[in-house]
PAKOL-641165 format. One line per 4 residues: number of its first residue (from 0); their letters; for each residue z, x, y of N, C-alpha, C. Coordinates in steps of 0.2 Angstrom, whole numbers, padded with zeros to 4 digits. Atoms other than C-alpha are relative to their C-alpha. Example, Ala and Ser with C-alpha at 12.3 -4.5 7.8 and 13.67 -1.06 7.14 Angstrom:
2
0) as) 0000 0004 -0006 0039 0062 -0022 0000 0004 0006 | -0001 -0004 -0006 0036 0068 -0005 0003 -0004 0005;
//
This chain:
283
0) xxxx) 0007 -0002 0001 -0507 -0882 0254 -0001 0004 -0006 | 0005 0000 0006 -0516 -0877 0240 -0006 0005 0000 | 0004 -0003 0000 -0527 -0862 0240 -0002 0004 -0007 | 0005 0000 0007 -0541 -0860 0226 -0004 0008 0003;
4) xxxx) 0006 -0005 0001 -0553 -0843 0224 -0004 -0001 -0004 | 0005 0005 0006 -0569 -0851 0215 -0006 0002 0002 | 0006 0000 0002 -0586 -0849 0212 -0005 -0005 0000 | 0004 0008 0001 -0600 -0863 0214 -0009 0004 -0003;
8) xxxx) 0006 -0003 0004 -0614 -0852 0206 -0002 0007 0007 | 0001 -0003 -0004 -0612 -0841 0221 0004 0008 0002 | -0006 -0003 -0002 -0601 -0825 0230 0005 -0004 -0001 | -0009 0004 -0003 -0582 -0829 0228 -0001 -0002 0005;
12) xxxx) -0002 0002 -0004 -0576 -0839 0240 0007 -0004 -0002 | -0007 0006 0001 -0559 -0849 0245 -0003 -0004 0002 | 0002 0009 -0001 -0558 -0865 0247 0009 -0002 0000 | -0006 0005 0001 -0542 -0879 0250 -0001 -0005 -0005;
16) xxxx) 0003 0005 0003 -0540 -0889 0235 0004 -0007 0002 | -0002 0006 -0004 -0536 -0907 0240 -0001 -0005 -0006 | 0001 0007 0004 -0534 -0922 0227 -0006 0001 -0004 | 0005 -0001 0006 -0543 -0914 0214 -0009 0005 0001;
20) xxxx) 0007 -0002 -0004 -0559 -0909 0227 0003 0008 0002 | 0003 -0005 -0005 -0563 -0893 0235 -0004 0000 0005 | 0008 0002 -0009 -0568 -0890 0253 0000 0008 0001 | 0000 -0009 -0003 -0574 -0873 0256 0001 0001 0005;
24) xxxx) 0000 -0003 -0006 -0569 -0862 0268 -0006 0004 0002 | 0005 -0003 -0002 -0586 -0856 0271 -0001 0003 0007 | 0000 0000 -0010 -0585 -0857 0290 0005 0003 0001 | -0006 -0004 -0004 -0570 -0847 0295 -0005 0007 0003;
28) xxxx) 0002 -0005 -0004 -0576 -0833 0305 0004 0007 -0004 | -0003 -0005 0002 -0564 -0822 0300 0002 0001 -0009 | 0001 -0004 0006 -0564 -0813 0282 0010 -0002 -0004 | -0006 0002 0003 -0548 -0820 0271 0004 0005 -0004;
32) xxxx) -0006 -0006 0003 -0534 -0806 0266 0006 -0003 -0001 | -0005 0000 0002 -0518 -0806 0259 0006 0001 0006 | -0004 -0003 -0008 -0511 -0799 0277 -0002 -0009 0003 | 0000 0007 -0003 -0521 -0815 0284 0004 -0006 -0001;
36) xxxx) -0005 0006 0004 -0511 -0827 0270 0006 0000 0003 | -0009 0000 -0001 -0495 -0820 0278 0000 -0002 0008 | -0004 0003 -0007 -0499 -0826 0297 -0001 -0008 0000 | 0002 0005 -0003 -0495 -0844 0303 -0005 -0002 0004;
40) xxxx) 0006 0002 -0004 -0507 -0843 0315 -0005 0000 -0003 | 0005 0001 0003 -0519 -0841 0303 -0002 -0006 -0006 | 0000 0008 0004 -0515 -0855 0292 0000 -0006 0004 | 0004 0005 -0003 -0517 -0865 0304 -0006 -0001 0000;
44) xxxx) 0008 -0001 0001 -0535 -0859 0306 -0002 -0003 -0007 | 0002 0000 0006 -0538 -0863 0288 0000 -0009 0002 | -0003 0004 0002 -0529 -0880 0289 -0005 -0004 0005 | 0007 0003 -0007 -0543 -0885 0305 -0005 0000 -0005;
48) xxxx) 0004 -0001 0003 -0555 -0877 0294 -0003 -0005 -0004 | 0000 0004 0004 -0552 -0888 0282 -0001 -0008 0000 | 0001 0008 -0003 -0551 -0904 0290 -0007 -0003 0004 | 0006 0000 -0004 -0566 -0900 0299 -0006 -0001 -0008;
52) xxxx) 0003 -0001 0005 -0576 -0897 0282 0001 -0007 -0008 | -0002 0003 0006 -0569 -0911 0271 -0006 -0004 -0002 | 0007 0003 0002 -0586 -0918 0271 -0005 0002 -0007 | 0005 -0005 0002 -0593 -0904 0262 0003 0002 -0008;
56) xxxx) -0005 -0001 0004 -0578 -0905 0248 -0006 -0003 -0008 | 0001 0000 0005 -0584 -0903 0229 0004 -0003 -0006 | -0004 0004 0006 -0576 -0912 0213 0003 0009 -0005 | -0001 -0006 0002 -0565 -0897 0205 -0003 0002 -0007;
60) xxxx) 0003 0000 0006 -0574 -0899 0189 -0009 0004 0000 | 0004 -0001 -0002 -0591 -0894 0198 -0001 0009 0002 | -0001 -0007 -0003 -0583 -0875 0203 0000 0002 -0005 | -0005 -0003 0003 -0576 -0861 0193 0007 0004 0005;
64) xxxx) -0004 -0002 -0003 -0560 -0857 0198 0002 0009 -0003 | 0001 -0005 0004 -0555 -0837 0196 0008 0000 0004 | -0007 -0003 -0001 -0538 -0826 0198 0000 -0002 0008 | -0002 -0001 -0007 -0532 -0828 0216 0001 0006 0005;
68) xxxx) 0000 -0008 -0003 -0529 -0810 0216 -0004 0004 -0006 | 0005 -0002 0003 -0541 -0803 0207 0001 0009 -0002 | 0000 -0009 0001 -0538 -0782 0208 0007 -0002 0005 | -0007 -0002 -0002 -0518 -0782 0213 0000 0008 -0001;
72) xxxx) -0002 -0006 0001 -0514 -0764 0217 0005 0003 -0005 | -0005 -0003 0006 -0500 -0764 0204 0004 -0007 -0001 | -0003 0006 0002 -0493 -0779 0195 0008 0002 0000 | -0006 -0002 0002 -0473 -0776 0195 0004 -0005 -0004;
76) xxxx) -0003 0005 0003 -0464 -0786 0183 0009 0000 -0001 | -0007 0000 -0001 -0445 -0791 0183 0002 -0004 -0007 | -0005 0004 0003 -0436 -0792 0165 0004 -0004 -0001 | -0007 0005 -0001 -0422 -0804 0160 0004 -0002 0006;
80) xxxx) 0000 0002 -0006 -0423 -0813 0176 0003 -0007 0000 | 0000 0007 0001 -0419 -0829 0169 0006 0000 -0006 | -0008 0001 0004 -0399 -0835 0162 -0003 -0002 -0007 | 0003 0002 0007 -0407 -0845 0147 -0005 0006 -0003;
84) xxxx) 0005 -0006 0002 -0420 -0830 0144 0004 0006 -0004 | -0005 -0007 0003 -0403 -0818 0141 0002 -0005 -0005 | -0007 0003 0004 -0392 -0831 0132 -0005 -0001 -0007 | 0001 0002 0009 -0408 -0834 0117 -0001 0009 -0002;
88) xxxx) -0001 -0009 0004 -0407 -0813 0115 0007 0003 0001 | -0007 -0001 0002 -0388 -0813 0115 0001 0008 0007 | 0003 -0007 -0003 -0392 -0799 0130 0006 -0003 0006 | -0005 0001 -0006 -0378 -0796 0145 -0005 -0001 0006;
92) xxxx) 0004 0001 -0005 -0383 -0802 0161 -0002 0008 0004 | 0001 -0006 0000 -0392 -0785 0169 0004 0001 0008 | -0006 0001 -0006 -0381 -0779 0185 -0009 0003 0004 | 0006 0000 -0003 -0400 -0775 0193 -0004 -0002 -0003;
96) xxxx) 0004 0003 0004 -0417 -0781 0191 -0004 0005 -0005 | 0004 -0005 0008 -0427 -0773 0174 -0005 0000 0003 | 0011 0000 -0003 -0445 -0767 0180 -0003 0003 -0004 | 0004 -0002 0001 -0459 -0764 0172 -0006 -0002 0002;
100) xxxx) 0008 0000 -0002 -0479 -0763 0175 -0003 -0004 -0007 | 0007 0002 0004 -0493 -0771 0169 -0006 0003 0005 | 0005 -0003 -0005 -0510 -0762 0173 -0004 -0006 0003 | 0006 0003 -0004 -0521 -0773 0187 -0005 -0002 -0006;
104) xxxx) 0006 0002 0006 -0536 -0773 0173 0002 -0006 -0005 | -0001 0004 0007 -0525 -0785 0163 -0001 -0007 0003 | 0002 0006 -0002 -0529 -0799 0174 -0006 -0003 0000 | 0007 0006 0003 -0541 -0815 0169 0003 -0007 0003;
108) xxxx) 0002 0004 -0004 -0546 -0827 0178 0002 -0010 -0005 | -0002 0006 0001 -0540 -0848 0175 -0004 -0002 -0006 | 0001 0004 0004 -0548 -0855 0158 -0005 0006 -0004 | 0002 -0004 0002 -0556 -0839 0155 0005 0003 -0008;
112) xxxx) -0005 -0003 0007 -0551 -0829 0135 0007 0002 0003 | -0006 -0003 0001 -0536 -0824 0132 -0002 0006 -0008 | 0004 -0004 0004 -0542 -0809 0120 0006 0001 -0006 | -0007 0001 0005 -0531 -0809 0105 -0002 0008 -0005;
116) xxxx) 0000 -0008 0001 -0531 -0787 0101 -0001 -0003 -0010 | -0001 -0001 0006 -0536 -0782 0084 0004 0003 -0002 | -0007 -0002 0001 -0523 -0772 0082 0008 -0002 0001 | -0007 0004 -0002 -0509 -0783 0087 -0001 -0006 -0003;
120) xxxx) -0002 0006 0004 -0502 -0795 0078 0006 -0005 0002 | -0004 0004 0000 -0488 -0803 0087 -0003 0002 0011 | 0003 0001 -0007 -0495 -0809 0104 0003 -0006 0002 | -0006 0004 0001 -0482 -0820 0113 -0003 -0003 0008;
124) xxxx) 0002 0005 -0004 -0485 -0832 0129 0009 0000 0006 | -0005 0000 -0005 -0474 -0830 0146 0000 -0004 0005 | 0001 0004 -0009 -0473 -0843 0161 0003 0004 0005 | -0004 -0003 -0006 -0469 -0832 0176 -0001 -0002 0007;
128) xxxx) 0002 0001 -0009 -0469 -0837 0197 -0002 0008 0000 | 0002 -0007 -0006 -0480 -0824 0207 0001 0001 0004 | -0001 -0001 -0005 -0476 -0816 0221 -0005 0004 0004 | 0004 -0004 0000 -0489 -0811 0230 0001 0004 0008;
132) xxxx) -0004 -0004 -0007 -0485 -0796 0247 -0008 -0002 0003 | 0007 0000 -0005 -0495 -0799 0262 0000 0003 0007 | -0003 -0006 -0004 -0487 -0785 0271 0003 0006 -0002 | -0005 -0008 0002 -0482 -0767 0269 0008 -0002 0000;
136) xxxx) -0008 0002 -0001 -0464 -0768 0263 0002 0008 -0003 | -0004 -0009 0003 -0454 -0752 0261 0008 0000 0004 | -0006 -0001 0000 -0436 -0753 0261 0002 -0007 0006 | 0000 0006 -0001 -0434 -0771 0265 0007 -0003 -0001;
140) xxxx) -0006 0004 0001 -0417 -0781 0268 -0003 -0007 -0004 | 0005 0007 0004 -0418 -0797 0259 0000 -0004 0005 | 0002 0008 -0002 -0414 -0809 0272 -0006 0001 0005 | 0003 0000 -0004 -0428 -0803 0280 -0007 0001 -0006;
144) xxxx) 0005 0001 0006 -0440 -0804 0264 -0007 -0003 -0001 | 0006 0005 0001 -0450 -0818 0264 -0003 0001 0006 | 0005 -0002 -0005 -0457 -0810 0281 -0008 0003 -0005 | 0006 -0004 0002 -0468 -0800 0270 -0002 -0003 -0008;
148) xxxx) 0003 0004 0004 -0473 -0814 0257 -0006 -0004 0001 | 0006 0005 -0004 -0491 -0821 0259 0001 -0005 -0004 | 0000 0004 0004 -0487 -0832 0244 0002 -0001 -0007 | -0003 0001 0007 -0485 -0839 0226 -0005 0000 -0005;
152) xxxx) 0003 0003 0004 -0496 -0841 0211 0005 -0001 -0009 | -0004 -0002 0006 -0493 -0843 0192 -0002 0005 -0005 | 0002 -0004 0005 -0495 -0831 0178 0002 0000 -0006 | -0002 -0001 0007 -0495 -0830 0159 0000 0009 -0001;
156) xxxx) -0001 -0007 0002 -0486 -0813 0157 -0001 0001 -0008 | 0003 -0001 0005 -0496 -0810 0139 0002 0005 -0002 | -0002 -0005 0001 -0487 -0799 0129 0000 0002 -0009 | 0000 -0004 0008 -0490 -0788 0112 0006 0001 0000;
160) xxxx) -0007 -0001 -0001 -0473 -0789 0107 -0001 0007 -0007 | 0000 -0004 0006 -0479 -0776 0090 0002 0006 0005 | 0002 -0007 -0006 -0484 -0762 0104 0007 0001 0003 | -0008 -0001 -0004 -0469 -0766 0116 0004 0003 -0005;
164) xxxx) -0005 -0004 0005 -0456 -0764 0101 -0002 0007 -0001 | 0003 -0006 0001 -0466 -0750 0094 0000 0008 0004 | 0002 -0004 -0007 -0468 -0740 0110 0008 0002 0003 | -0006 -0002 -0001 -0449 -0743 0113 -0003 -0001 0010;
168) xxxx) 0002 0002 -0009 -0457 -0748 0133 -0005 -0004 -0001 | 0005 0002 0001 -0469 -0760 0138 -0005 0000 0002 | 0007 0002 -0003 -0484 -0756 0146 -0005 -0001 -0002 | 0005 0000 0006 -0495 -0753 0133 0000 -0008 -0003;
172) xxxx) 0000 0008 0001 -0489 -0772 0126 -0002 -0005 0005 | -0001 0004 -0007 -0491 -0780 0142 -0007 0002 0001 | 0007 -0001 -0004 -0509 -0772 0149 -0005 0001 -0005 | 0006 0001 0002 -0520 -0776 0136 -0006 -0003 0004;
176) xxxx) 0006 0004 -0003 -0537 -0783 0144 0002 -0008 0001 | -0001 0006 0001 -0535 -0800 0148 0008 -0004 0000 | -0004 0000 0001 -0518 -0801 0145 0009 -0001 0007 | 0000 0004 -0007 -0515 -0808 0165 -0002 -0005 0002;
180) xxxx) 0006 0006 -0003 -0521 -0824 0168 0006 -0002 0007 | -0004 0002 -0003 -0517 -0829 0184 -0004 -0005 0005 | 0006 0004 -0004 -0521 -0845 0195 0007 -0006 0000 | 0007 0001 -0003 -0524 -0858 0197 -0002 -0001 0007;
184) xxxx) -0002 0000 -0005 -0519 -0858 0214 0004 0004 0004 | -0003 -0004 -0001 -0513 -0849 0227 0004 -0003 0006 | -0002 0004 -0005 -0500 -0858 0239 0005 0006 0004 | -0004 -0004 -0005 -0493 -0849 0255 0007 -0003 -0001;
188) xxxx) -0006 -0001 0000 -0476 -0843 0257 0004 -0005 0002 | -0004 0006 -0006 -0469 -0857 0271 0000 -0008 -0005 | 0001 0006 0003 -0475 -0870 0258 0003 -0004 -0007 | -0004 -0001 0005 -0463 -0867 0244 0004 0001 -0001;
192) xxxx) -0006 -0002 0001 -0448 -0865 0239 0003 0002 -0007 | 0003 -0004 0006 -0449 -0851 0225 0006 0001 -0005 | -0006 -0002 0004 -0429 -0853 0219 0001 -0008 -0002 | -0001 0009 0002 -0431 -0873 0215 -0007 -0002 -0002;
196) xxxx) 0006 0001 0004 -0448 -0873 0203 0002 -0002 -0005 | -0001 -0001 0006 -0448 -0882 0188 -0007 0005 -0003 | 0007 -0004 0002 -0460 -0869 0177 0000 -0003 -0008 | 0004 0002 0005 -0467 -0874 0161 -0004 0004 -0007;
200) xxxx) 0007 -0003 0005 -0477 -0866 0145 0000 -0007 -0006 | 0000 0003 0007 -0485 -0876 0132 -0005 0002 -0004 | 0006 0001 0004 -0496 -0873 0117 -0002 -0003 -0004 | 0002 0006 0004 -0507 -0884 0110 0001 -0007 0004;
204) xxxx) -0002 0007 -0002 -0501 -0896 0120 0010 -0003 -0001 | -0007 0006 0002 -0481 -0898 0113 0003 0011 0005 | -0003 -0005 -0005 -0469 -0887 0125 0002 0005 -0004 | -0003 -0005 0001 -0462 -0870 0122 0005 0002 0004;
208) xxxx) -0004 -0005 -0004 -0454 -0864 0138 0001 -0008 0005 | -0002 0006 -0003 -0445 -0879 0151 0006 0002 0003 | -0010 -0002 -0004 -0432 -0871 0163 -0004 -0002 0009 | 0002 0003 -0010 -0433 -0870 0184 0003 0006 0004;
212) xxxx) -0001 -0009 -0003 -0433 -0854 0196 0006 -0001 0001 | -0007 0001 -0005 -0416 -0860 0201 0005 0003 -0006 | -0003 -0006 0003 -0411 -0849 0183 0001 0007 0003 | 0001 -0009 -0001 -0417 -0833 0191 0007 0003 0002;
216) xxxx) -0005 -0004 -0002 -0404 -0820 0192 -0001 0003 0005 | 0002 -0002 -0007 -0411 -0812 0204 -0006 -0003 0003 | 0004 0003 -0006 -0419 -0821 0220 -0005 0005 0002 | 0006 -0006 0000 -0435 -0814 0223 0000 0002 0009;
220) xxxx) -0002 -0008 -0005 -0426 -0807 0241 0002 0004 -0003 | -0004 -0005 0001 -0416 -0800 0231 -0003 0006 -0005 | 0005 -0006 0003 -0431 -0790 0220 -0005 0002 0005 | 0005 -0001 -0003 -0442 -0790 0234 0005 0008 0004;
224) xxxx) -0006 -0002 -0005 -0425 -0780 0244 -0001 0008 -0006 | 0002 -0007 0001 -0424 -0767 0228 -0006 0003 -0002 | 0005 -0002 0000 -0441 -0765 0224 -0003 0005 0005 | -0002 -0005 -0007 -0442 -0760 0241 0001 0007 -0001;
228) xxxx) -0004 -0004 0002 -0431 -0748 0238 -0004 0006 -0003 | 0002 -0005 0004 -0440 -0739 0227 -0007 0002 -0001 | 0007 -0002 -0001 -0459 -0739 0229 -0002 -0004 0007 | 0001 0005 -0003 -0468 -0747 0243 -0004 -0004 -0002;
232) xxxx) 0003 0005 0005 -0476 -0764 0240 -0006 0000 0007 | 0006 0000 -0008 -0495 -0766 0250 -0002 -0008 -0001 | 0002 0008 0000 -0502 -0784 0254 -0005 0002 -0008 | 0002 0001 0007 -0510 -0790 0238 0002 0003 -0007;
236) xxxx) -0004 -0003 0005 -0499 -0783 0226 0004 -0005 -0003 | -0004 0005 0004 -0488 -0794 0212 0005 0001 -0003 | -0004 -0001 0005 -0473 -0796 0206 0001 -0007 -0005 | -0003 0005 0008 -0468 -0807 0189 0006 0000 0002;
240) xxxx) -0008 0002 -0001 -0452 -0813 0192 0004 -0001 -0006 | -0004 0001 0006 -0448 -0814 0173 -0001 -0007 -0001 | 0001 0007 0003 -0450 -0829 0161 0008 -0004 -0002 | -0006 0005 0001 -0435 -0843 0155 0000 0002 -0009;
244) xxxx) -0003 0002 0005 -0430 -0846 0138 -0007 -0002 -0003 | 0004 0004 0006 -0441 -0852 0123 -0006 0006 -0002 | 0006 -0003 0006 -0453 -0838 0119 -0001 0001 -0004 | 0002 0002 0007 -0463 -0837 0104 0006 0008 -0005;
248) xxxx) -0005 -0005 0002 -0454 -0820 0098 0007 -0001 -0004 | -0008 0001 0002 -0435 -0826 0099 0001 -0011 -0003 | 0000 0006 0005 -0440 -0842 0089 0001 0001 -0007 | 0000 -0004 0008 -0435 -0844 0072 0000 -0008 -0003;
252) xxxx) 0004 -0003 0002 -0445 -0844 0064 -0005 0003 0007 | 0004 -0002 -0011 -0455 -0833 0082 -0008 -0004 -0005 | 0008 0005 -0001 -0471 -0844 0085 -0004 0004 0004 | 0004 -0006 -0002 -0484 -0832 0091 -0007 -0004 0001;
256) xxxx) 0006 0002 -0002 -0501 -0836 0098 -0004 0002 -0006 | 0007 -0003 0003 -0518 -0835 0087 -0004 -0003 0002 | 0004 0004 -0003 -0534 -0836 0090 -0003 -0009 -0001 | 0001 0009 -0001 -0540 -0854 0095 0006 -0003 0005;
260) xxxx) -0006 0003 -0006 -0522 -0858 0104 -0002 -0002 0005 | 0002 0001 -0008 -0524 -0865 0119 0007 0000 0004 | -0009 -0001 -0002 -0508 -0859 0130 -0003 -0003 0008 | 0000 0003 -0008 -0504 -0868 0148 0005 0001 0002;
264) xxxx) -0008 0000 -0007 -0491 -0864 0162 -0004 -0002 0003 | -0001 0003 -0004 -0488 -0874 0172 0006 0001 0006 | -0007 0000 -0006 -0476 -0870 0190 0000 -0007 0005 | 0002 0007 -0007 -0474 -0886 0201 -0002 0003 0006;
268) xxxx) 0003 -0003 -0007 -0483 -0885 0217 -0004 0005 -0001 | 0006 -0005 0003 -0494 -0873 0209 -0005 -0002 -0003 | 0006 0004 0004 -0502 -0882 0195 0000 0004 -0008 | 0000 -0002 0006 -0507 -0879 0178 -0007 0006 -0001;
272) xxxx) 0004 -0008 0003 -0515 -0860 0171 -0001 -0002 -0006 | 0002 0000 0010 -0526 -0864 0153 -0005 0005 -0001 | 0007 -0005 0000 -0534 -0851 0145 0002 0001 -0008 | 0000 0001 0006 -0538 -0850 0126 -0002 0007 -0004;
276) xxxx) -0002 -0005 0002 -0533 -0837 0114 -0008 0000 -0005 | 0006 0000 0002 -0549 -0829 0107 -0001 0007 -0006 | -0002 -0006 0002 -0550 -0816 0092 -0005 0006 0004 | 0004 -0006 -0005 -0558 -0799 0099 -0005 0000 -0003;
280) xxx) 0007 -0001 0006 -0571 -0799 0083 -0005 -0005 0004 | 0004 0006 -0001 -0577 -0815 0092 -0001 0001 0009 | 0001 0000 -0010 -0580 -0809 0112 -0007 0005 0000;
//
């Protein structure tokens, strides 16, 4: 199943998307959260909802579609997570996972700009799986992990690589405005299986990135288990699970976004994320 956060010239609303339509969840009684994403009983209720309302279903071209998680409390991101990702930066595999932040504010919505900074000049394009918490987690086993996962979406981890290098860290490269698109879908936990994805980038149309979560070095119990560990994670909160091979950066010659680009990830069972690079003179 396939859950959309959209827009029909109205309040947000979810909706299930289904062969291209949308059938809003208008009718549920109950107010839809991140905690609610993570019980079966409730997705049941959704999946009535649904069947009951198919009548009422829209053409996806008729809505606007937006982030799924719109204000994450904290985006956490996982470096060099992916075998191919270490082997084109000659980098040792890491004996834990690499974490950084992206601030909240950097996330935009499915077909929405990608703002291309005037002061950055080396703007690079990341396919990453999301993880989104749909339960308090604090000090979490892994095999007990995917308890506290309401779900998955995808994300373009957008990254000023001038800043990053610059900076010697990357937040500042990483949390530019806009520089989180995430979407365009949002499929519960039970529905997935988030270590066998193929994921995808392409811009323009011709591929860049083309690997499958089944790289990951670390299995997202196994970052859901140390993260844990270390902060706690509250429902609607994100993790980036790190991108695959082929970013614009460690190309050579590096291939780097400009304005007009049109970049798209793609995660199977997710869908395809586009949103098109814009200069900032021009917003």
């Amino acid at each position: 199943m396939q859950l959309v956060r959209y827009s029909a010239g109205s309040t947000p609303q979810w909706g299930v998307l289904r062969d291209d339509q949308v059938i809003p969840l208008s009718g549920l009684q109950e107010k839809i959260t991140f905690q609610q994403l993570n019980s079966p009983g409730f997705l049941r209720v959704i999946k009535d909802a649904a069947a009951a309302a198919e009548s009422e279903a829209v053409p996806i071209e008729d809505v606007k579609l937006l982030a799924p998680v719109p204000r994450p409390g904290k985006i956490v991101c996982v470096g060099l997570n992916y075998h191919d990702h270490a082997e084109e930066q000659d980098e040792e595999i890491p004996e834990r996972p690499l974490l950084f932040a992206k601030a909240g504010t950097s996330v935009t919505n499915p077909d929405d700009p990608i703002v291309h900074p005037a002061d950055i000049e080396q703007v690079d394009f990341e396919v990453e799986l999301g993880v989104v918490i749909g339960q308090t987690a604090k000090d979490v086993n892994a095999e007990n992990s995917f308890d506290y996962v309401a779900g998955y979406t995808a994300i373009d981890d957008v990254s000023g690589r001038d800043a990053q290098f610059e900076d010697g860290q990357y937040f500042r490269g990483k949390s530019y405005d806009t520089f989180a698109p995430i979407g365009p879908t949002f499929v519960p936990e039970s529905d997935i299986d988030p270590h066998n994805l193929d994921v995808a980038c392409r811009v323009n149309g011709e591929t860049k990135q083309s690997s499958n979560t089944s790289e990951f070095i670390f299995g997202v119990d196994e970052i859901i288990e140390y993260i844990s560990g270390i902060m706690t994670l509250r429902p609607g909160d994100v993790i980036s699970t790190g991108t695959p091979g082929g970013v614009g950066i460690f190309r050579v010659p590096p291939e780097l976004l400009e304005p007009d680009d049109i970049v798209t990830v793609e995660i199977e069972g997710i869908g395809a994320l586009t949103n098109q690079v814009v200069a900032e003179d021009e917003i």
